[in-house]
N, C-alpha and C positions, 0 to 999 in steps of 0.2 A: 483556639480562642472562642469562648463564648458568645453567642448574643446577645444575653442576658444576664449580665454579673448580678449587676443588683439583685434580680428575683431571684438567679441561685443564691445571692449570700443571704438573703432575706430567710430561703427556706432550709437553707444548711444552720442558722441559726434557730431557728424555729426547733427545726428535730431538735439539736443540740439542747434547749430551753426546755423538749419537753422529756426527752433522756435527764437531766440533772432532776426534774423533779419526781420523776417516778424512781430513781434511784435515793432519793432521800427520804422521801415515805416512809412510816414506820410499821412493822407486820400491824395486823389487827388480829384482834380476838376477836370470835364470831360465836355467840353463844348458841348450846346445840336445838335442834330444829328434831322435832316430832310432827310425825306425818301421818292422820288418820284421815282412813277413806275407806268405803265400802266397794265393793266389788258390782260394777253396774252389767248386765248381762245383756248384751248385743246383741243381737239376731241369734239369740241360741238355738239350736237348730235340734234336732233326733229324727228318730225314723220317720216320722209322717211330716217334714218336713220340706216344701216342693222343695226340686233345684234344678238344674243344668246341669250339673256332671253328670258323665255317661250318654244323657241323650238330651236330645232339642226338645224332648215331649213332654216337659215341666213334669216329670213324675215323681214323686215323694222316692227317698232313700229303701224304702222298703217296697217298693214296686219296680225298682229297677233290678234288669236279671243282672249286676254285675257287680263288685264290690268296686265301691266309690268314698270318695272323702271330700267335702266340703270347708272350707275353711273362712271364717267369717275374716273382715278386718280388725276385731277384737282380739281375733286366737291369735292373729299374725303378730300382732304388737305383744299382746303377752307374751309368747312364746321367744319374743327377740330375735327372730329372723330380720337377717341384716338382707337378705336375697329371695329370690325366686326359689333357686335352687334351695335356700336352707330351707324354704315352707313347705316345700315338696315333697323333699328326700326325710323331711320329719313325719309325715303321717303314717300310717299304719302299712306297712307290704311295700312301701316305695325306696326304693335307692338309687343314688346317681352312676350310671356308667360312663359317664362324659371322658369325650376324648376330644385333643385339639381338633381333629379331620370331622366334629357334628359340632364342635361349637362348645364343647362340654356342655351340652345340654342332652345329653341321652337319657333315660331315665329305664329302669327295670321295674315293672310293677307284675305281681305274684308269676314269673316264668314269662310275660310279653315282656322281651326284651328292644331297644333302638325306635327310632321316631317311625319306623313302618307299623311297631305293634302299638302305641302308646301314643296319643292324640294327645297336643297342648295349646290350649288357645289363648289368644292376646288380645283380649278385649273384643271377644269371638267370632277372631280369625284366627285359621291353623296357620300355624307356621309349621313352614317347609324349610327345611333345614339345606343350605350349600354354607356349609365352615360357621353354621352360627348365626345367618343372614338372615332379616325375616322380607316377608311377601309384599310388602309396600313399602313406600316412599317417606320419605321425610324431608318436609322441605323447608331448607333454613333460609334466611338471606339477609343480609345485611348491605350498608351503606356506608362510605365514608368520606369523609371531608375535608384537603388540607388548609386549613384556617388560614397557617403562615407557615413558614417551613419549619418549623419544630412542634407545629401544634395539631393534630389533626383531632378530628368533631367522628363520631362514629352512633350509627344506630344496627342492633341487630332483633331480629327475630326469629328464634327456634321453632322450630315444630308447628308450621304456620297451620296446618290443619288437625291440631291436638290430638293426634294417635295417642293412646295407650299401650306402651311399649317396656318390655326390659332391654339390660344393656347390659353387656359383659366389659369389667375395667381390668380385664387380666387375659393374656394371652391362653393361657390353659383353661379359662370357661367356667373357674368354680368360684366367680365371684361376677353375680349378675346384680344389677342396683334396677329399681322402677327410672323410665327414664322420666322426663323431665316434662311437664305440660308446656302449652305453649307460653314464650317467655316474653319479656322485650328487654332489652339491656341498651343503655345510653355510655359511651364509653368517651373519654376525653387522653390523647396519649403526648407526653410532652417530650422531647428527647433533649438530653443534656447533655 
């Protein structure tokens, strides 16, 4: 038996009200949309270009002894890398060797192969790899409230110290997302 007939009938009506009218709706015609835009160039970079890849010593692409690839946040978006891994294993000489036992994050670049030959930093820190794991902390916390017995009041907070971080959503590692900056979420849960 319920607590609360009334507010359930109230909002099993309610859905119901608004199910009947999104189902009588009639399609629409949308007529078609042209989209012009120019190409805005981002931090376009080339050889005399400082950067951090390869070494700490701000040296242009053409003074470092190593082949290196930079990647602005314009390439990433153009490019439609959905991951980490897809903006990596795209550039030039690099592919993924990832296996579940490194996190599928290993990567091969020209013959250094596994995280012992090939350096990757996370908002630059190396990450040391146990199963995918990175070197710092993440600290979430949340609060909650029981208002009344079917009502609880909740507050939470992600990533209370805004690391910059990826995140793998698949147990085999080949699908890593940016994780998430720090959040706050207000959460209300009712049980029926």
């Amino acid at each position: 038996m319920a607590r609360y007939p009334l507010f359930q009938t109230c909002a099993s009506f309610a859905l119901l009200l608004a199910a009947s009218v999104m189902a009588s709706a009639s399609p629409v015609d949308l007529p078609d949309v042209t989209v012009q835009a120019h190409v805005v160039e981002e931090g376009e970079s080339d050889l005399h270009t400082h950067t951090t890849s390869g070494s700490r010593l701000e040296l242009s692409a053409l003074q470092t002894p190593a082949s290196t690839t930079s990647l602005s946040g314009a390439e990433v978006r153009e490019r439609n890398n959905r991951s980490v891994q897809d903006a990596v294993t795209r550039t030039p000489g690099i592919s993924s060797i990832g296996s579940p036992g490194n996190g599928g994050t290993a990567l091969s670049a020209r013959g250094f192969t596994g995280h012992a030959a090939t350096m990757q930093l996370y908002d630059g820190t190396r990450q040391y790899v146990g199963a995918g794991t990175v070197t710092f902390q993440l600290v979430d916390a949340n609060v909650a409230w029981q208002a009344l017995p079917d009502v609880r009041l909740g507050l939470e907070l992600n990533n209370l110290f805004d690391r910059q971080y990826a995140t793998s959503a698949s147990s085999d590692g080949e699908q890593w997302y940016l994780g998430a900056p720090r959040s706050f979420f207000v959460t209300a849960d009712y049980s029926f």
